[in-house]
C-alpha positions as CSV (number, residue, x, y, z in Angstrom):
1,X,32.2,8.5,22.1
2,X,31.8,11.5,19.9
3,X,29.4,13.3,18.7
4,X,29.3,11.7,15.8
5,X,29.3,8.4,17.1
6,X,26.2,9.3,19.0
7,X,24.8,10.5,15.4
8,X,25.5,7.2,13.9
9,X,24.2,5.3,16.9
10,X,20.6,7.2,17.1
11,X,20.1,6.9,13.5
12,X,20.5,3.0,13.2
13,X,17.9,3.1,16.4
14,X,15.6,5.1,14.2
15,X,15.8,2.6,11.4
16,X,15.4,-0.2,13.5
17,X,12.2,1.4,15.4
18,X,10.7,2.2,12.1
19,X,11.2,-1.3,10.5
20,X,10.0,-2.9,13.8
21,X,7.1,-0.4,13.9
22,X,5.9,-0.9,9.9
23,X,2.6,-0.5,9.9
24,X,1.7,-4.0,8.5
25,X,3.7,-5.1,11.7
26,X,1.0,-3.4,13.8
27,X,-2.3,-4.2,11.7
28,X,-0.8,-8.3,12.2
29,X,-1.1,-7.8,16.2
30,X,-4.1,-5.8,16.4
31,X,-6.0,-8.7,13.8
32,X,-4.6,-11.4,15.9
33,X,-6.0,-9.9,19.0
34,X,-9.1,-9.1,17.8
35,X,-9.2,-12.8,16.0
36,X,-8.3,-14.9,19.3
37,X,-9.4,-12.6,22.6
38,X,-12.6,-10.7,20.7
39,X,-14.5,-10.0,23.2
40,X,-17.7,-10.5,20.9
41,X,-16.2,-13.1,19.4
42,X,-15.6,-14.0,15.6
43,X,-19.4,-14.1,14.2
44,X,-20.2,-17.4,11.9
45,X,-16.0,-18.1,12.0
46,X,-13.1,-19.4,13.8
47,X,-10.8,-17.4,15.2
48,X,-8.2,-18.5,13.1
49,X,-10.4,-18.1,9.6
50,X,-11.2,-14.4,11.2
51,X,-7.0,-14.3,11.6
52,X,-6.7,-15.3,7.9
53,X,-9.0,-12.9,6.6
54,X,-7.8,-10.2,8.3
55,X,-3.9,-10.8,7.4
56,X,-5.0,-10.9,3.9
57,X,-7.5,-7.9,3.8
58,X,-6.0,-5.6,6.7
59,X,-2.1,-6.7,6.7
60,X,-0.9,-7.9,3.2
61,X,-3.5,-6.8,1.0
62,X,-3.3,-3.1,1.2
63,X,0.5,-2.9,1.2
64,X,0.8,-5.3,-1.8
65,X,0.8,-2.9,-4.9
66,X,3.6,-0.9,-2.9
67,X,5.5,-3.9,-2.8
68,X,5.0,-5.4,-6.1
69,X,6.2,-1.7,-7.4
70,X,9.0,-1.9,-4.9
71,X,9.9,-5.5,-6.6
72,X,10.0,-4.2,-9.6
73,X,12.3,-1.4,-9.1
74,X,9.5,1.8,-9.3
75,X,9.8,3.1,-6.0
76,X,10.3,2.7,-2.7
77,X,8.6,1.8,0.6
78,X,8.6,4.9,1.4
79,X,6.6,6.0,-1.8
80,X,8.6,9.3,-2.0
81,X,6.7,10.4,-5.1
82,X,3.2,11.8,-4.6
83,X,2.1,11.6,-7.8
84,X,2.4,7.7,-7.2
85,X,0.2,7.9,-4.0
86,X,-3.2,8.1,-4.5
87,X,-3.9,5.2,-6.9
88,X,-1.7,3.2,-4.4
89,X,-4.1,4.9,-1.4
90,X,-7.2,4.2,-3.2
91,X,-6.3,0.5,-4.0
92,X,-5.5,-0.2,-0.2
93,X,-9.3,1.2,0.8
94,X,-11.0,-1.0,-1.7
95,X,-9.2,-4.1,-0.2
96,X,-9.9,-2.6,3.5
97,X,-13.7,-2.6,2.7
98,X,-13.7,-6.0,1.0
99,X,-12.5,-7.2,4.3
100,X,-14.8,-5.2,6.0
101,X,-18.1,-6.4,3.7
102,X,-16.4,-10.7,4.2
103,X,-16.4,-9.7,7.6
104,X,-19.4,-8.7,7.9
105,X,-21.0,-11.5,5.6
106,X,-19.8,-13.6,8.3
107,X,-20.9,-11.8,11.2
108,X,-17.0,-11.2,12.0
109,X,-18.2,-7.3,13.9
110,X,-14.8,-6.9,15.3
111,X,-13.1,-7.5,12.3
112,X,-14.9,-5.5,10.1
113,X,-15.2,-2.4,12.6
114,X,-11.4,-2.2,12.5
115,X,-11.4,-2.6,8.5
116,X,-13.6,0.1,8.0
117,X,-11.5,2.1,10.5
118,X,-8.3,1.5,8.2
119,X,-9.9,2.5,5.2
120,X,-11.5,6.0,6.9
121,X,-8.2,7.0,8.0
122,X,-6.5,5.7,4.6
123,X,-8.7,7.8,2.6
124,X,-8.3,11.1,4.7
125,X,-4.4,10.5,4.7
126,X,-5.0,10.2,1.2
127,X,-7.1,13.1,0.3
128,X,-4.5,15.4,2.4
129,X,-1.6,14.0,0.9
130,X,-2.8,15.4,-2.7
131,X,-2.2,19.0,-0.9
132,X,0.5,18.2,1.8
133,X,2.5,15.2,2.8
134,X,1.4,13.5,6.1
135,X,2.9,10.6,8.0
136,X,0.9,7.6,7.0
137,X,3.4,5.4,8.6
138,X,2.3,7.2,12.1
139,X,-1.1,7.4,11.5
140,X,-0.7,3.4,10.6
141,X,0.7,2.7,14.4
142,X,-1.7,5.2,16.0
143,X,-5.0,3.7,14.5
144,X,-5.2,0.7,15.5
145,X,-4.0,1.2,18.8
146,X,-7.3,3.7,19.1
147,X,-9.4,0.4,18.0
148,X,-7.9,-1.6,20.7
149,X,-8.0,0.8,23.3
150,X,-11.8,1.8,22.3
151,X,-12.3,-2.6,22.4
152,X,-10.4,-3.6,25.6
153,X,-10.1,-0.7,27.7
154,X,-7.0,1.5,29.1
155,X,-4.9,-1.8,29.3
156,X,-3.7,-0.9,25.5
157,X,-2.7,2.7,26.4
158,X,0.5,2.7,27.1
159,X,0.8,1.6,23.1
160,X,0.4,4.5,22.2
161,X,3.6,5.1,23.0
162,X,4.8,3.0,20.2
163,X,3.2,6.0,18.1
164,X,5.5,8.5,19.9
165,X,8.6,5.8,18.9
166,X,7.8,5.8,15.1
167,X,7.2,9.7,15.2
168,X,10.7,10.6,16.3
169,X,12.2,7.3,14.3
170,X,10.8,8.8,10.9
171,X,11.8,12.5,12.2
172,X,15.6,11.0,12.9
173,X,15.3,9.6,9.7
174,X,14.5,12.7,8.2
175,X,11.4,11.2,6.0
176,X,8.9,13.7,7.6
177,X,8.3,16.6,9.7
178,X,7.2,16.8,13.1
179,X,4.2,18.2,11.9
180,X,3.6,16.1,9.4
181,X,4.1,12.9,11.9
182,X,1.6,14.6,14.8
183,X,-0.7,15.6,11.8
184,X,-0.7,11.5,10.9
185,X,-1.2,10.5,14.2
186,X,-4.4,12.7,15.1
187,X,-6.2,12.0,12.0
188,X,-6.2,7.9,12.9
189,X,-7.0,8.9,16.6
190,X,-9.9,10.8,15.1
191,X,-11.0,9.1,12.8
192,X,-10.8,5.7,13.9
193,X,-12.9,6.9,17.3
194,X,-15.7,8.6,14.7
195,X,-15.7,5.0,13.0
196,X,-15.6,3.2,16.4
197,X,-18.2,5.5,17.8
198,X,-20.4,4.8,15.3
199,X,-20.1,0.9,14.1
200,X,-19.0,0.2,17.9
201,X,-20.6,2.3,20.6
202,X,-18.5,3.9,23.7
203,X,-15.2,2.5,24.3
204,X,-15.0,0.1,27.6
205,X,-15.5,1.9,30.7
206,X,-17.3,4.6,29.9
């Protein structure tokens, strides 16, 4: 096989990785999770109503303008134009903190911790991007894994390896630097333990 081959080979793993590790991919497990195995358990709700809510606020919701604009032929998944960013950012954080304030009107504190977690980080990826372009598609797998690891313990740890998947997938792909990916994944670790610190208390164990 040559070199090329192995070229070829890599790259089709890297799209596959970054397609399987989409951030709305990642938001749909870590709602069903917290919908079905909360350990505080769903407020005033069902478990499947909190699931509902939190696939329309937290998974399609913020990632529909993008793809209504993608429909129509104005861009791309990828959103390569910055200028077409921050009204796209700022749309996904008012549809996070709806979810967040349904949530909470129903008691749902698991739900809306997590919400409010995902627009945090969304607004700080979106107030850096105006400067610098940062890796919101890495920052999308680390964050949530922070909630559930802060939620259910060290079980979800080795997850955040999935992080370290998308990274080098969107580096392979060339779509960002490895700066800009690390940069992406530290400000969801950070920010979504501020959030979680604050709305949650200390993670388990501790």
């Amino acid at each position: 096989m040559t070199q090329l081959d192995n070229s070829i080979i890599s790259i089709r793993i890297a799209r596959v990785l970054s397609n399987l590790l989409s951030p709305p991919l990642i938001a749909m497990g870590a709602v069903t999770v917290l919908a079905f195995y909360s350990p505080i358990g769903t407020g005033l709700i069902q478990p499947w109503q909190s699931f509902i809510i939190g696939i329309i606020f937290v998974v399609i919701g913020p990632i529909l303008p993008v793809a209504l604009m993608v429909a129509r032929g104005k861009m791309t998944f990828d959103v390569k134009n910055r200028r077409d960013r921050p009204l796209l950012y700022l749309a996904a954080i008012i549809i996070y903190f709806s979810g967040a304030l349904i949530a909470w009107i129903f008691h749902n504190h698991a739900l809306a911790v997590i919400a409010i977690a995902y627009a945090g980080v969304t607004s700080v990826i979106g107030l850096v991007s105006l400067y610098w372009k940062v890796s919101a598609h890495s920052a999308g797998v680390a964050g949530p894994i922070t909630g559930l690891i802060w939620v259910y313990g060290l079980f979800f740890l080795p997850f955040m390896l999935l992080a370290v998947l998308v990274a080098w997938a969107r580096w392979k792909l060339k779509l960002h630097s490895l700066s800009q990916l690390l940069a992406g994944i530290l400000i969801a670790i950070l920010v979504t333990a501020v959030v979680y610190w604050v709305l949650w208390g200390l993670p388990l164990g501790l």
